[in-house]
VOZA-944303 format. One record per atom (N, C-alpha, C): residue number from 1; atom name; residue in one letter; x, y, z. Coordinates in pm, whole numbers, plus 50000, padded with zeros to 5 digits. Atoms other than C-alpha are relative to their C-alpha. Last residue first. Example, Ala and Ser with C-alpha at 12.3 -4.5 7.8 and 13.67 -1.06 7.14 Angstrom:
! residues 2
<milum><n>2</n><atom>N</atom><res>S</res><c1>49918</c1><c2>49881</c2><c3>49994</c3></milum>
<milum><n>2</n><atom>CA</atom><res>S</res><c1>51367</c1><c2>49894</c2><c3>50714</c3></milum>
<milum><n>2</n><atom>C</atom><res>S</res><c1>49923</c1><c2>50109</c2><c3>50073</c3></milum>
<milum><n>1</n><atom>N</atom><res>A</res><c1>50089</c1><c2>49881</c2><c3>50000</c3></milum>
<milum><n>1</n><atom>CA</atom><res>A</res><c1>51230</c1><c2>49550</c2><c3>50780</c3></milum>
<milum><n>1</n><atom>C</atom><res>A</res><c1>50090</c1><c2>50120</c2><c3>50000</c3></milum>
This chain:
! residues 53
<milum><n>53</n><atom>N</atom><res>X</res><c1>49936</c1><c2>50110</c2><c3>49947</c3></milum>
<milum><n>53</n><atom>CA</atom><res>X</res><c1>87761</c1><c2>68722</c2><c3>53046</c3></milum>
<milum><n>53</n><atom>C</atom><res>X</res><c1>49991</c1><c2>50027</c2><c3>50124</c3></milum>
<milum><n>52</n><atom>N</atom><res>X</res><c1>50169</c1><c2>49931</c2><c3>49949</c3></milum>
<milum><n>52</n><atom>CA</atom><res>X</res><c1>87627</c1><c2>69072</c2><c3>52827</c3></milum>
<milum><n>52</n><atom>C</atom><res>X</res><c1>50001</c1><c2>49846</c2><c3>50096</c3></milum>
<milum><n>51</n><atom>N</atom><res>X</res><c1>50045</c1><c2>49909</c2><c3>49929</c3></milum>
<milum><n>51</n><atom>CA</atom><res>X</res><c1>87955</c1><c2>69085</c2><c3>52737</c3></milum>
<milum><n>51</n><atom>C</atom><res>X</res><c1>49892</c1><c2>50002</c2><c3>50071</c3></milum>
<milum><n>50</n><atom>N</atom><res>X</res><c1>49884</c1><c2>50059</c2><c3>49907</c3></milum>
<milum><n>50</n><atom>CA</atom><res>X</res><c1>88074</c1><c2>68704</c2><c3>52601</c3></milum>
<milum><n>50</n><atom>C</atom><res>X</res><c1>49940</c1><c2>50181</c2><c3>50068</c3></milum>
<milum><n>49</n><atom>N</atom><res>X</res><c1>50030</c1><c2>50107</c2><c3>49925</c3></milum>
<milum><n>49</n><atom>CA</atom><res>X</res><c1>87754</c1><c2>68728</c2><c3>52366</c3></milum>
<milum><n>49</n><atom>C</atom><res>X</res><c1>50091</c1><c2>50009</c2><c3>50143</c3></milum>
<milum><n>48</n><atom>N</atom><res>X</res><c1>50058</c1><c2>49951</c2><c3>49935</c3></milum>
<milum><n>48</n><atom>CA</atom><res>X</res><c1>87833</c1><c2>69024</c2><c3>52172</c3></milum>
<milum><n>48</n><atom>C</atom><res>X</res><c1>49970</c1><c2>49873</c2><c3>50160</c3></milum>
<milum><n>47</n><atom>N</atom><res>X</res><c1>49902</c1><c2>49854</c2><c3>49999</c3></milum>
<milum><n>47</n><atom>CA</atom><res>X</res><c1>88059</c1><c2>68931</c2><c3>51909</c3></milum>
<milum><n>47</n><atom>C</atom><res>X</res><c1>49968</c1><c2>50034</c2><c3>50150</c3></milum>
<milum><n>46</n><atom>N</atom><res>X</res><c1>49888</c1><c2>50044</c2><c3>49958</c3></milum>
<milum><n>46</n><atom>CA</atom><res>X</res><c1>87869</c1><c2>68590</c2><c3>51906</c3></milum>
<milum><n>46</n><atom>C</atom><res>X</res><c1>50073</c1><c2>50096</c2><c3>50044</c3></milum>
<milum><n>45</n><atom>N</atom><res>X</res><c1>49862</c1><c2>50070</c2><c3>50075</c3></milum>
<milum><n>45</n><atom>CA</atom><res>X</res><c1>87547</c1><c2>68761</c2><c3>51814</c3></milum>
<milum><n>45</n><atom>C</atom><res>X</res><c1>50134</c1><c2>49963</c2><c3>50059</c3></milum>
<milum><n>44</n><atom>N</atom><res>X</res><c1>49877</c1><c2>49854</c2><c3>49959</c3></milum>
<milum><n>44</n><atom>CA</atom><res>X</res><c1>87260</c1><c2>68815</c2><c3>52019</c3></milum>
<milum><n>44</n><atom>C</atom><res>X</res><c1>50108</c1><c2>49907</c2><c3>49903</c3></milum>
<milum><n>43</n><atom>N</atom><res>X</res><c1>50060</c1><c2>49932</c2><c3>50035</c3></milum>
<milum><n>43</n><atom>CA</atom><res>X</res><c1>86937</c1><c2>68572</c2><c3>51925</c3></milum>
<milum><n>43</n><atom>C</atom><res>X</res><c1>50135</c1><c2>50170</c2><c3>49935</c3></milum>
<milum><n>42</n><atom>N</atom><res>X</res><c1>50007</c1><c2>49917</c2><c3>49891</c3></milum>
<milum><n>42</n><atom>CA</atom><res>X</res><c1>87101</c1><c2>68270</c2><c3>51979</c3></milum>
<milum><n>42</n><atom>C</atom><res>X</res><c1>49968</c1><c2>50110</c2><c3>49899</c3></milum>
<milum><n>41</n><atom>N</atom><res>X</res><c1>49965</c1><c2>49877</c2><c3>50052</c3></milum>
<milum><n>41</n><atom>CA</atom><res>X</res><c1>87026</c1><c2>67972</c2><c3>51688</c3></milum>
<milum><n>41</n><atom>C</atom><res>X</res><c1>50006</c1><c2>50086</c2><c3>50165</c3></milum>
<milum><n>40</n><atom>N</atom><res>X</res><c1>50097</c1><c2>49913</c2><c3>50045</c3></milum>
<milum><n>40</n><atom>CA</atom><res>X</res><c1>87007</c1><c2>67653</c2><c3>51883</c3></milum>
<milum><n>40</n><atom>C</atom><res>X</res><c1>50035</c1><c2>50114</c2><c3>49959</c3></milum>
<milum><n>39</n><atom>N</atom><res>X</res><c1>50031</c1><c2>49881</c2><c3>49854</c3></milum>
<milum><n>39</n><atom>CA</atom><res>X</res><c1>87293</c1><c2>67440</c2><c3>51861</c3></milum>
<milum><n>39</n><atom>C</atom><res>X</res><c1>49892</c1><c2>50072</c2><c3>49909</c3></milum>
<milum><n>38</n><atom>N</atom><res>X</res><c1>49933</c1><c2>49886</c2><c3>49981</c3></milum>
<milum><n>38</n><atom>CA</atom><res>X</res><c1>87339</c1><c2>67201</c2><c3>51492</c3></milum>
<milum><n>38</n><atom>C</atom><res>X</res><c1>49916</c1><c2>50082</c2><c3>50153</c3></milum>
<milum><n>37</n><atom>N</atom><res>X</res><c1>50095</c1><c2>49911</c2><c3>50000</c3></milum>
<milum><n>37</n><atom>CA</atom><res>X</res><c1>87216</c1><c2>66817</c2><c3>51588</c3></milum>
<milum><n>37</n><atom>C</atom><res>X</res><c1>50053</c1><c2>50137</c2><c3>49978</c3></milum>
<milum><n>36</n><atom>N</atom><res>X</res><c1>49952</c1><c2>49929</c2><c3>50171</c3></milum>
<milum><n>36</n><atom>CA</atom><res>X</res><c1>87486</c1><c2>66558</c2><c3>51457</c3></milum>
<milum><n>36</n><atom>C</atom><res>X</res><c1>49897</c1><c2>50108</c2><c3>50039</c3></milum>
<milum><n>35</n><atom>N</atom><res>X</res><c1>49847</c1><c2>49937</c2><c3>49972</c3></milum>
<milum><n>35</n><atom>CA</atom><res>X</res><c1>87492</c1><c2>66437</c2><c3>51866</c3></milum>
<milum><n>35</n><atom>C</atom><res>X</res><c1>49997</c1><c2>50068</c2><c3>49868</c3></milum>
<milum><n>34</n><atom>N</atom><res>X</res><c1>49894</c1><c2>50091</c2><c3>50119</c3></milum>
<milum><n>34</n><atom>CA</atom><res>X</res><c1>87085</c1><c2>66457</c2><c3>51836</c3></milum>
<milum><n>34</n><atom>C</atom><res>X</res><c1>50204</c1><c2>50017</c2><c3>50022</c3></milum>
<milum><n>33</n><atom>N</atom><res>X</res><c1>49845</c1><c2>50016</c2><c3>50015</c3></milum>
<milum><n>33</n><atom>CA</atom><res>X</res><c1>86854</c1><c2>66561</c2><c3>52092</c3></milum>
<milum><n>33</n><atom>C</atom><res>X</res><c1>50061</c1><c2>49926</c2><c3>49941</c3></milum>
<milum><n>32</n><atom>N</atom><res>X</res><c1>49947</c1><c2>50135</c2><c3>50120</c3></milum>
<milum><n>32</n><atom>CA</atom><res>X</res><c1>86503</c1><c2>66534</c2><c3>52077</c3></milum>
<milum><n>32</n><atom>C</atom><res>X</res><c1>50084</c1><c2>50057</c2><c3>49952</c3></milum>
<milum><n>31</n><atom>N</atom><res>X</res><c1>49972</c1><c2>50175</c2><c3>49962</c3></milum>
<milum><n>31</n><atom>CA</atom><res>X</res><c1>86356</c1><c2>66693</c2><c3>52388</c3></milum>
<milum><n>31</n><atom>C</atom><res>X</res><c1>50111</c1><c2>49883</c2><c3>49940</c3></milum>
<milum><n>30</n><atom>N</atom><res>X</res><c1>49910</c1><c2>50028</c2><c3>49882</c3></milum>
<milum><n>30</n><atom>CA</atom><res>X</res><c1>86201</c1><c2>66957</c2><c3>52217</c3></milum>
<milum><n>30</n><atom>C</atom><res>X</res><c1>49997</c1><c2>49898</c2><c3>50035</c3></milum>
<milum><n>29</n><atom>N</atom><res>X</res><c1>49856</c1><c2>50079</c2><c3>50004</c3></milum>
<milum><n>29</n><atom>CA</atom><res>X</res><c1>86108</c1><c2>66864</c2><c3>51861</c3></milum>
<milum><n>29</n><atom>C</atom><res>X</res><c1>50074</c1><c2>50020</c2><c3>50151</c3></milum>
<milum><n>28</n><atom>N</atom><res>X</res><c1>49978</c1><c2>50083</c2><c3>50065</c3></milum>
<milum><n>28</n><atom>CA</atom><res>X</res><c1>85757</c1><c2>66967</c2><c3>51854</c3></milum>
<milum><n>28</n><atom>C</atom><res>X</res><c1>50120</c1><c2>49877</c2><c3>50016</c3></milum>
<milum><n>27</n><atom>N</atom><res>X</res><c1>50048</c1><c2>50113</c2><c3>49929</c3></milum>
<milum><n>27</n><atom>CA</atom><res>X</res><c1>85781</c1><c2>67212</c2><c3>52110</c3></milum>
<milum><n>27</n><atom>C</atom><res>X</res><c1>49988</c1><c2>49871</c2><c3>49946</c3></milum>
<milum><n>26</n><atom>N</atom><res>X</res><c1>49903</c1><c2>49987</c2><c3>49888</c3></milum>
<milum><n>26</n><atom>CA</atom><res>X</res><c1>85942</c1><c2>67443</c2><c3>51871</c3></milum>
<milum><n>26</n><atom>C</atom><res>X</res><c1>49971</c1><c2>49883</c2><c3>50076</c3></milum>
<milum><n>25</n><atom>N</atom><res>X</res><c1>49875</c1><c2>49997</c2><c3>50061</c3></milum>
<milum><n>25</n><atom>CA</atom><res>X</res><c1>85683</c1><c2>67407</c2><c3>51595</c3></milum>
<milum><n>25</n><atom>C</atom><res>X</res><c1>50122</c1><c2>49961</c2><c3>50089</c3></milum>
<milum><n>24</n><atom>N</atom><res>X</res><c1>50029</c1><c2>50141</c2><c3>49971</c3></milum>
<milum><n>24</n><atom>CA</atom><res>X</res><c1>85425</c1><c2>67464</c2><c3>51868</c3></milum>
<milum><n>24</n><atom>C</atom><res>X</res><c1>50135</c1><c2>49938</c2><c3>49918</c3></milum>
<milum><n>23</n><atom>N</atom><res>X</res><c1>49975</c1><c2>50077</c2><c3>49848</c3></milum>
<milum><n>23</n><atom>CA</atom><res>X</res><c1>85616</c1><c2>67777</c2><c3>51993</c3></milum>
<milum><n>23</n><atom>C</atom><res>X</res><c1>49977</c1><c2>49860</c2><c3>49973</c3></milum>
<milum><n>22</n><atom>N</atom><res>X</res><c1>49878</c1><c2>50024</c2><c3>49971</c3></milum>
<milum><n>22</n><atom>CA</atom><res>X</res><c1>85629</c1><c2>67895</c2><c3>51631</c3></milum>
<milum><n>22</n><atom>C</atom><res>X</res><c1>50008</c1><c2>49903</c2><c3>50095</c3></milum>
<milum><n>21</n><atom>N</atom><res>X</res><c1>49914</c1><c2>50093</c2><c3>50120</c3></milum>
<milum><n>21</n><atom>CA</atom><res>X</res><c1>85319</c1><c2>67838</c2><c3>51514</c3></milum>
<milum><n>21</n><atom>C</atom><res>X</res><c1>50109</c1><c2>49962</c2><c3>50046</c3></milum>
<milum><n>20</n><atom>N</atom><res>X</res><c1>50020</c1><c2>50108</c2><c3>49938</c3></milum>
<milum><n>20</n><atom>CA</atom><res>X</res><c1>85181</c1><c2>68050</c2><c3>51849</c3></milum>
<milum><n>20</n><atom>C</atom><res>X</res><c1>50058</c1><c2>49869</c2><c3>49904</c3></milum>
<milum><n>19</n><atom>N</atom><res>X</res><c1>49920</c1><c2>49991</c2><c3>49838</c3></milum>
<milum><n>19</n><atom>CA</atom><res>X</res><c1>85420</c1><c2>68336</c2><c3>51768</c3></milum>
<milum><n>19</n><atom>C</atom><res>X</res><c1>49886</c1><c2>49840</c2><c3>50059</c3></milum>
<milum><n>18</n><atom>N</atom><res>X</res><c1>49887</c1><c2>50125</c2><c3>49997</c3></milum>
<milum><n>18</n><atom>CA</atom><res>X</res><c1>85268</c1><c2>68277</c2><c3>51414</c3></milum>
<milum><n>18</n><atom>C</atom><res>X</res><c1>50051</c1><c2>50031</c2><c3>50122</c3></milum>
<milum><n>17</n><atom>N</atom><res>X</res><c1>50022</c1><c2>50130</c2><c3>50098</c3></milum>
<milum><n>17</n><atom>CA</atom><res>X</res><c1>84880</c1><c2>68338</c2><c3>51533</c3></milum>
<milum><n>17</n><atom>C</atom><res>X</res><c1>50176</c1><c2>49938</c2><c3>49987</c3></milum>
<milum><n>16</n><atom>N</atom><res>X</res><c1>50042</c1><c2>50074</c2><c3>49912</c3></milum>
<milum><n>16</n><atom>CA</atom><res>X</res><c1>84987</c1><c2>68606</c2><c3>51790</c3></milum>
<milum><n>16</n><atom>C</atom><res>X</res><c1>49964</c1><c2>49840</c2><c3>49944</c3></milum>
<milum><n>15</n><atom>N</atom><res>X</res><c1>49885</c1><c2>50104</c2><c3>49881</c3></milum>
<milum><n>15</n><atom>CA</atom><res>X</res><c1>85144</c1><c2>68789</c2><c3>51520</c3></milum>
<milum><n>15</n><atom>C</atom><res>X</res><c1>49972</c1><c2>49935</c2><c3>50114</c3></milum>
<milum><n>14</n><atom>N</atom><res>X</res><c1>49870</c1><c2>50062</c2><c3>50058</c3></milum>
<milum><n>14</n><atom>CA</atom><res>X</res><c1>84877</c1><c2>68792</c2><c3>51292</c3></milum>
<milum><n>14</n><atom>C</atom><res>X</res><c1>50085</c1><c2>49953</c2><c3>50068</c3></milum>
<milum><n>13</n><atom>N</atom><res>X</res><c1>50049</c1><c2>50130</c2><c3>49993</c3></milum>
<milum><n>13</n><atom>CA</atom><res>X</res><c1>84621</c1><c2>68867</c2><c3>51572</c3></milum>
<milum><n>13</n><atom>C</atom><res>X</res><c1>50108</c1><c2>49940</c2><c3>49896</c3></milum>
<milum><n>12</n><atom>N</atom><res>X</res><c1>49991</c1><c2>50047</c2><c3>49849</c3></milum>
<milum><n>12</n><atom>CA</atom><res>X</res><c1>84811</c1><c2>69185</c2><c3>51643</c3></milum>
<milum><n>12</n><atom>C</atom><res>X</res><c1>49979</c1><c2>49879</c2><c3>49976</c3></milum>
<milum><n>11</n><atom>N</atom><res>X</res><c1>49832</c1><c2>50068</c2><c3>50012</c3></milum>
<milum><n>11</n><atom>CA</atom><res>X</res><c1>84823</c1><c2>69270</c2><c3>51262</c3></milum>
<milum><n>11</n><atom>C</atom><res>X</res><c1>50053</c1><c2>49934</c2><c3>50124</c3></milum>
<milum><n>10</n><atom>N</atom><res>X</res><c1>49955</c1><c2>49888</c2><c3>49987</c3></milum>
<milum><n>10</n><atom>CA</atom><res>X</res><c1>84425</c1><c2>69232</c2><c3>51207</c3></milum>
<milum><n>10</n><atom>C</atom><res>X</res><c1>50178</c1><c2>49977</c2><c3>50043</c3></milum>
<milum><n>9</n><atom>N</atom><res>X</res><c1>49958</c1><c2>49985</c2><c3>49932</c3></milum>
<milum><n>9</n><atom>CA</atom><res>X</res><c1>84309</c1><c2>68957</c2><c3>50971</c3></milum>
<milum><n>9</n><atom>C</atom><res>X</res><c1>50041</c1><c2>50118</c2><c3>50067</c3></milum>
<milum><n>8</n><atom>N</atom><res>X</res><c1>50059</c1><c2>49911</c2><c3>49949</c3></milum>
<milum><n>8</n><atom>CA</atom><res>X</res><c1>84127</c1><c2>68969</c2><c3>50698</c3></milum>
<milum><n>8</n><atom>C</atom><res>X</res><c1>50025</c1><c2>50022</c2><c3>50172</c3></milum>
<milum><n>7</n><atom>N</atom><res>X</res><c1>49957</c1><c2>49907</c2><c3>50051</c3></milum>
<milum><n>7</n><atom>CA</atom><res>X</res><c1>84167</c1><c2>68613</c2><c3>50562</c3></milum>
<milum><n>7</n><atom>C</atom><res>X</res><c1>49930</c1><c2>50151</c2><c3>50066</c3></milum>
<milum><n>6</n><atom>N</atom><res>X</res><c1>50056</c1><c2>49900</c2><c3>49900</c3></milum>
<milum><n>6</n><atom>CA</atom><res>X</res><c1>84176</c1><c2>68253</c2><c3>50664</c3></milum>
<milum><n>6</n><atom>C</atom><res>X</res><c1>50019</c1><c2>50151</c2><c3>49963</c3></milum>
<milum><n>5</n><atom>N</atom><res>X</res><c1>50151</c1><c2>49968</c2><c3>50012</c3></milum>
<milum><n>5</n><atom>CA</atom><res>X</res><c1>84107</c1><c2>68044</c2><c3>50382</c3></milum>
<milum><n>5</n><atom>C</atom><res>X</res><c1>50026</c1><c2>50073</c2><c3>50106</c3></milum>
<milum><n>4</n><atom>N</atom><res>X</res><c1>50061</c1><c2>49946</c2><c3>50148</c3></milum>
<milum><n>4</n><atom>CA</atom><res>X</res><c1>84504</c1><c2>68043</c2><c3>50312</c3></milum>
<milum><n>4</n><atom>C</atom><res>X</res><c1>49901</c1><c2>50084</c2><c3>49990</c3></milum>
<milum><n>3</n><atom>N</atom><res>X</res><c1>50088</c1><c2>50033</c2><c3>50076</c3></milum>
<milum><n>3</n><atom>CA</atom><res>X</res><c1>84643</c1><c2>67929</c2><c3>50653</c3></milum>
<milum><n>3</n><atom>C</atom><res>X</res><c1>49922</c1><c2>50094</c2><c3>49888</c3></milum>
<milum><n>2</n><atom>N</atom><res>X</res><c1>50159</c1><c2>49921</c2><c3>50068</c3></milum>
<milum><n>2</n><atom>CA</atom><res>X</res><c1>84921</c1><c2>68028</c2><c3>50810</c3></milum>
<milum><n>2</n><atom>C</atom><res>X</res><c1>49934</c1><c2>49929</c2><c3>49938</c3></milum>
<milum><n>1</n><atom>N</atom><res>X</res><c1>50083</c1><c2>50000</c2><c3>49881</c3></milum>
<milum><n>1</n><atom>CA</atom><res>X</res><c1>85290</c1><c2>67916</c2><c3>50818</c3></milum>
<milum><n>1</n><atom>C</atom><res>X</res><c1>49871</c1><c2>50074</c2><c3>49969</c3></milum>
C-alpha cells in the first residue's frame, strides 16, 4: 500500500492515507458474497468473543 514518489510524510497523515487504503480495499469487495468465502477476520478473539456478547 502507498506510493513510492510520495515521500516525507508526517505519521498522522500516514495513517490516514492507509486507513483510507483500507476502507477502499474493503469496499471493493463488499457485497460479494461467496458460499467458499472464509468469514471476516474479528478483531477480539474467539476465547473472548462469547463474553463481551
Amino acid at each position: 500500500m502507498g506510493l513510492a514518489e510520495v515521500k516525507g510524510k508526517l505519521p498522522i497523515e500516514i495513517a490516514v492515507s492507509i486507513a483510507a487504503e483500507v476502507i477502499a480495499t474493503y469496499n471493493v469487495s463488499f457485497g460479494q458474497h461467496s458460499a467458499n468465502a472464509e468469514p471476516i477476520a474479528r478483531l477480539l478473539p474467539a476465547s473472548r468473543r462469547s463474553q463481551s456478547q
